[in-house]
C-alpha positions in Angstrom: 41.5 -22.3 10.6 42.0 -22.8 14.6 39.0 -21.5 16.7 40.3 -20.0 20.8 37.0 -20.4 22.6 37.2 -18.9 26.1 37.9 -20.9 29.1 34.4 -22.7 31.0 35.7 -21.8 34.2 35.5 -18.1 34.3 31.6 -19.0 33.5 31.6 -21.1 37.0 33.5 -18.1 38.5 31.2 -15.9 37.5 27.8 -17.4 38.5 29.7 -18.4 41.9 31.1 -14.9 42.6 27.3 -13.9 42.1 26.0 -16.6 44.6 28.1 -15.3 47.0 27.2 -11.6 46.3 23.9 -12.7 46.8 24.6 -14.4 50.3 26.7 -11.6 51.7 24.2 -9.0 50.8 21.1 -11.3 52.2 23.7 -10.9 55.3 24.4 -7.5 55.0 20.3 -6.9 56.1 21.2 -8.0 59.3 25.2 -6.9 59.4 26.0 -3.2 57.5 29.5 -4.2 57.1 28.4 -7.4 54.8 28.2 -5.3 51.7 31.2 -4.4 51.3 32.1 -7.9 50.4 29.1 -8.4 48.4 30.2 -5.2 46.1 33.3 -7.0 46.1 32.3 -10.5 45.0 29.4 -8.7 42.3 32.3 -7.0 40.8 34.3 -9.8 40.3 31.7 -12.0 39.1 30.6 -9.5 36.7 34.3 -9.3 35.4 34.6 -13.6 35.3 30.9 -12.9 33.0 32.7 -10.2 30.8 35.6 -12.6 30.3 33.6 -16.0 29.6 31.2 -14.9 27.3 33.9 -12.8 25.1 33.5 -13.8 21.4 36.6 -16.3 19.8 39.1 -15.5 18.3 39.9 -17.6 14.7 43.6 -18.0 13.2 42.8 -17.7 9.6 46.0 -18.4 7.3 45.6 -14.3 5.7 44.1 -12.6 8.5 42.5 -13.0 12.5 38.8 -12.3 13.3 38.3 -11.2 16.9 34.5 -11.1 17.0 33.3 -8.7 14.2 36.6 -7.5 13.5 38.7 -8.8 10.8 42.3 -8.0 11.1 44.8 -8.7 8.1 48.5 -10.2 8.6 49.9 -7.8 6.4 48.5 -5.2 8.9 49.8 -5.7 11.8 53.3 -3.6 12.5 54.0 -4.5 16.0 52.8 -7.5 18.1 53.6 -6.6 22.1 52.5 -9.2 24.6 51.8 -7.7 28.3 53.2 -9.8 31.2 49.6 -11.4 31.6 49.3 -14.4 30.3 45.9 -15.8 31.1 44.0 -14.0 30.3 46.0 -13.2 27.3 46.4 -9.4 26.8 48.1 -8.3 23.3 48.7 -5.4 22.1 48.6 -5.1 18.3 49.6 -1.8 16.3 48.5 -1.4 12.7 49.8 0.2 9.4 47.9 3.4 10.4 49.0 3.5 13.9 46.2 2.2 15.5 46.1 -0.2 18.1 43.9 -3.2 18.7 44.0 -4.6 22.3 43.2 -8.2 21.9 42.1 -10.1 25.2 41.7 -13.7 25.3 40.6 -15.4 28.4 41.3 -18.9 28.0 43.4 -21.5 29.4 47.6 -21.0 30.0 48.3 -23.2 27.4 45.4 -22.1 24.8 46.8 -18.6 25.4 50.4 -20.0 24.5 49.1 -21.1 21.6 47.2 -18.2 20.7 50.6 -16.0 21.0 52.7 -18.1 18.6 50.1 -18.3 16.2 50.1 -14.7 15.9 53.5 -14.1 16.5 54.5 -16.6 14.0 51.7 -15.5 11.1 52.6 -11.4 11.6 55.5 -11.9 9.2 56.0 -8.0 8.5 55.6 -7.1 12.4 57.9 -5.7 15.2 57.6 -9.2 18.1 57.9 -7.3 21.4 60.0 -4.6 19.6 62.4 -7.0 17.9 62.1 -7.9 14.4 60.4 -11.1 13.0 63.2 -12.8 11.2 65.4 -11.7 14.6 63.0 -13.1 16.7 62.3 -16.5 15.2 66.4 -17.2 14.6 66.1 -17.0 10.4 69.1 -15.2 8.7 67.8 -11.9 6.9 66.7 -12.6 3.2 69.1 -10.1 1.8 72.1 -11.7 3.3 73.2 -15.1 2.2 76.1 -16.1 3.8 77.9 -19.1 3.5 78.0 -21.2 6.3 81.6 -20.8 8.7 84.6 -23.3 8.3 85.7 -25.1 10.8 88.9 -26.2 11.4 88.6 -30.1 12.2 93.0 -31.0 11.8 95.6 -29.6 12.5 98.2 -28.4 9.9 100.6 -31.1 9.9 97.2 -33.7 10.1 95.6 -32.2 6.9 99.6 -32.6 5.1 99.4 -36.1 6.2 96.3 -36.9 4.7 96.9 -35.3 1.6 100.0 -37.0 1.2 98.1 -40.5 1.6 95.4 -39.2 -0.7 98.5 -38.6 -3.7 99.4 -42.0 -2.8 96.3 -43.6 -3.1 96.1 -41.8 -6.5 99.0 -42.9 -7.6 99.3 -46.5 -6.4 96.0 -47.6 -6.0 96.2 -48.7 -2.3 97.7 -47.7 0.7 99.4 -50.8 2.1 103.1 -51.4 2.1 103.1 -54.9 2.0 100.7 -55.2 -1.2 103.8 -52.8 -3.4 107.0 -56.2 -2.2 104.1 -58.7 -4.2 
């Protein structure tokens, strides 16, 4: 099981977006035109909170839990990733059509991780509207092909060496001077 904790510094974000909220309104006594960015700065600290204190998100080897919700492998039909990457935003579609919009803020490279965890366990899924086997490189299942020959001689090359392969069958050796003993 891998556990995706959300990243500490949206936490410090937060509680500094409100500081400053706090300081530009205690301004905005004296100045109107202080509030506006203390509205600003209280909305965006209030976002950074949302984000940090999201619950994890566990990579089980049969299913994902995102907070309460348990969400099968075998469920999920499409796996589209938005452009963001941190926060992570994915969008994932169900048997029944439903969609789940997971949102993971954590760091770039935990949200990397987090992507080809469920990219690679969502075996029956659509990956960004291409299918899984596609995606990762495997040949389908259902077609086993055998593997392409490549020409590594020319004609008169591959005569050649069959002719000293006969000889060496015949003889036992391929040097001249070893048949005058």
């Amino acid at each position: 099981m891998l556990r995706f904790l959300p990243a500490r510094h949206y936490l410090s974000f937060g509680f500094l977006g409100l500081g400053f909220a706090a300081f530009s309104g205690w301004l905005g006594m004296a100045w109107a035109p202080a509030f506006l960015p203390s509205a600003l700065f209280l909305g965006s600290s209030v976002l950074f909170l949302f984000l940090a204190y999201r619950p994890p998100i566990e990579v089980h080897p049969h299913h994902l839990v995102m907070g309460s919700r348990t969400v099968h492998w075998i469920d999920i039909r499409r796996v589209d990733r938005t452009r963001w990457l941190s926060p992570l935003v994915v969008r994932l579609t169900l048997f029944d059509d439903s969609e789940i919009l997971l949102l993971y803020p954590g760091d770039p490279e935990a949200c990397r991780n987090l992507l080809r965890h469920i990219r690679r366990a969502s075996r029956d899924a659509l990956i960004d509207g291409v299918p899984y086997r596609q995606y990762w490189g495997e040949a389908p299942a259902d077609s086993k092909r055998a593997s392409p020959r490549f020409r590594l001689l020319r004609p008169e090359d591959e005569a050649e060496v069959e002719r000293l392969y006969q000889r060496l069958k015949t003889v036992g050796h391929l040097d001249p001077k070893s048949d005058e003993k």
